[in-house]
VOMI-582747 format. One record per residue (C-alpha): y negated, z, x negated; residue number from 1. Coordinates in pm, 1 decimal. Each point is the difference from the previous one (the first is absolute). Layout:
N
[[Y,Z,X],NUM],
...
***
This chain:
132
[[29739.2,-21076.0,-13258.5],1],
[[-306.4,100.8,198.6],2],
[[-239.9,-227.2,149.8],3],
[[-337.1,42.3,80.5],4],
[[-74.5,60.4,389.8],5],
[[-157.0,-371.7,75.6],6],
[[288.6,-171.5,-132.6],7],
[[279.1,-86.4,182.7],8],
[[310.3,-142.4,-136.0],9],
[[289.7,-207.0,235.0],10],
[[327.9,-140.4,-139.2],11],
[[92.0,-328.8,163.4],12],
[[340.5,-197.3,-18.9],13],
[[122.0,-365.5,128.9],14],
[[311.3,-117.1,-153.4],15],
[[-0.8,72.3,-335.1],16],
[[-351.5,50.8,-110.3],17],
[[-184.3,344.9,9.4],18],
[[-325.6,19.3,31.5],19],
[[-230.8,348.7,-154.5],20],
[[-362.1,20.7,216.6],21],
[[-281.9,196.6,-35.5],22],
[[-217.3,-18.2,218.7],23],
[[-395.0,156.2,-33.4],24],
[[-292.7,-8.6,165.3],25],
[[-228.8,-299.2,-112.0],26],
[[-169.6,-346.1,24.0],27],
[[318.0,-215.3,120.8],28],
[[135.8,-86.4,-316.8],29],
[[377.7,-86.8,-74.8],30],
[[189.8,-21.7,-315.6],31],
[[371.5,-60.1,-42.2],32],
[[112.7,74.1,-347.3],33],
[[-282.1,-60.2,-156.3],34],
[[-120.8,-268.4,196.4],35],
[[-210.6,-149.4,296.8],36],
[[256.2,10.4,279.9],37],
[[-90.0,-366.2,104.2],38],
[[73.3,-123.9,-356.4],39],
[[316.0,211.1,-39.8],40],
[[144.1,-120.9,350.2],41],
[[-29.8,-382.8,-82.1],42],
[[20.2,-130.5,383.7],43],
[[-253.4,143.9,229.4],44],
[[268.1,108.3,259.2],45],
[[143.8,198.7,-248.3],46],
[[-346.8,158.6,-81.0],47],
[[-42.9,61.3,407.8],48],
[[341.8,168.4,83.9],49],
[[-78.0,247.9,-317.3],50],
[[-340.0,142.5,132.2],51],
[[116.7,-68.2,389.8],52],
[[-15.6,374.3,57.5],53],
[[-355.6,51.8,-84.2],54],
[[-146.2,-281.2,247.9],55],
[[201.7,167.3,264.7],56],
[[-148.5,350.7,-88.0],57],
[[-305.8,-214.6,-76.9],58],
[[-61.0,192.5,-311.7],59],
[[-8.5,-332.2,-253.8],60],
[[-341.3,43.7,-90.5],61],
[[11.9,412.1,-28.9],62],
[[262.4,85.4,-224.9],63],
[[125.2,-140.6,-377.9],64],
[[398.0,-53.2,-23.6],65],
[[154.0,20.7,-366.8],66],
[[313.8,-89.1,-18.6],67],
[[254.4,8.5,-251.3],68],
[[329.4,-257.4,111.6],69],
[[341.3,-109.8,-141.3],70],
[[367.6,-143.9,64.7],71],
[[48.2,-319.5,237.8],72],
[[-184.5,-277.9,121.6],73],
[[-377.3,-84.8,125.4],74],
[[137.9,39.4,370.3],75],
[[135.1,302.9,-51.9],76],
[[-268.7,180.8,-197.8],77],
[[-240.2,-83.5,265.6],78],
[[182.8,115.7,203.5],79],
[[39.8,366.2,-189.7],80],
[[-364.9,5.3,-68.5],81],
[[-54.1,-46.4,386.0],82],
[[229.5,283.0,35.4],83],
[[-113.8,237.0,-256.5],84],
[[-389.5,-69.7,102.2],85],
[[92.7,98.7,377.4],86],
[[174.4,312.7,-149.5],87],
[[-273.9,127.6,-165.1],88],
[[-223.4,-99.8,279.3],89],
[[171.8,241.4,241.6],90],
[[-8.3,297.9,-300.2],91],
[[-376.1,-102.6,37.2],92],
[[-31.3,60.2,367.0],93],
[[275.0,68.5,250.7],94],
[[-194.5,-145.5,256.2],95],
[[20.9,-344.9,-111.7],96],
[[378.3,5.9,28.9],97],
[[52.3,-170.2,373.2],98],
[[-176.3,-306.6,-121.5],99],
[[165.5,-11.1,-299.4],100],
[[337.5,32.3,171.9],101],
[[-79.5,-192.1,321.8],102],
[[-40.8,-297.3,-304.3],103],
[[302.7,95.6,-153.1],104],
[[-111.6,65.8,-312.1],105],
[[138.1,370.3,-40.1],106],
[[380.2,-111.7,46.7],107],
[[182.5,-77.6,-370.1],108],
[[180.5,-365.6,59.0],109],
[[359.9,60.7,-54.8],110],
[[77.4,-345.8,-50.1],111],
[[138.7,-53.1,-340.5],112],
[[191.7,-280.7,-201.6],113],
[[400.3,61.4,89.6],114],
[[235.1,-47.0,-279.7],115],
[[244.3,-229.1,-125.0],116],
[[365.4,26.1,15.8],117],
[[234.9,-114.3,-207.3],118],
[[188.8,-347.0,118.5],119],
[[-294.6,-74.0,164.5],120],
[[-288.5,-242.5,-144.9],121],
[[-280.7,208.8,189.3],122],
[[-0.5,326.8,232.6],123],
[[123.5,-139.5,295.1],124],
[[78.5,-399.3,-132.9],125],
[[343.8,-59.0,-43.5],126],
[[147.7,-247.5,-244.7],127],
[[107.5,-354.9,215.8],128],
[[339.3,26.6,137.8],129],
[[259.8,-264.4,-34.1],130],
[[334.5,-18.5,167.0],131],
[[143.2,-264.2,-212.2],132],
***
């Protein structure tokens, strides 16, 4: 797949959601799948931590984010579109990569949901123990 040169696509991930960006020159606008990103993200926090990166580059009002983004909760897409908008902000320009990281926005969050195991009610929860 090629793209043309004023495009610039990031991948971004946070727990189990994956977020697709594209990111072009333009007027400031910002869709996620399909939609206005403040009436995809319901609570404004949500709709702040997703296009965090750009007020830090200060770019909000100079570029137009599509985004296409799937799998786990609202936290944790905004947090991959976050992600995958400060990815494609450093394939846009290098330079802006200090801020970005200084914010903490280039770094994937690790932190996932740990499993269950069996004879246990939860991951780390253990069933009440009785001695008689």
């Amino acid at each position: 797949m090629t793209t043309p040169a004023n495009v610039f696509i990031g991948t971004g991930r946070r727990k189990t959601a994956t977020a697709r960006v594209r990111l072009t020159d333009g007027s400031g606008k910002l869709i996620v799948n399909g939609r206005k990103l403040e009436s995809y993200f319901s609570h404004e926090n949500f709709a702040k931590q997703a296009y965090a990166p750009l007020l830090v580059t200060e770019l909000r009002e100079k570029v137009d984010v599509v985004v296409n983004v799937g799998g786990g909760g609202v936290a944790g897409q905004a947090g991959a579109v976050a992600h995958g908008i400060a990815r494609a902000l450093q394939k846009m320009n290098m330079e802006l990569r200090p801020a970005l990281k200084k914010a903490g926005h280039i770094r994937r969050d690790p932190r996932e949901k740990e499993r269950k195991k069996a004879g246990q009610p939860g991951a780390r929860k253990r069933f009440q123990f009785s001695k008689r």
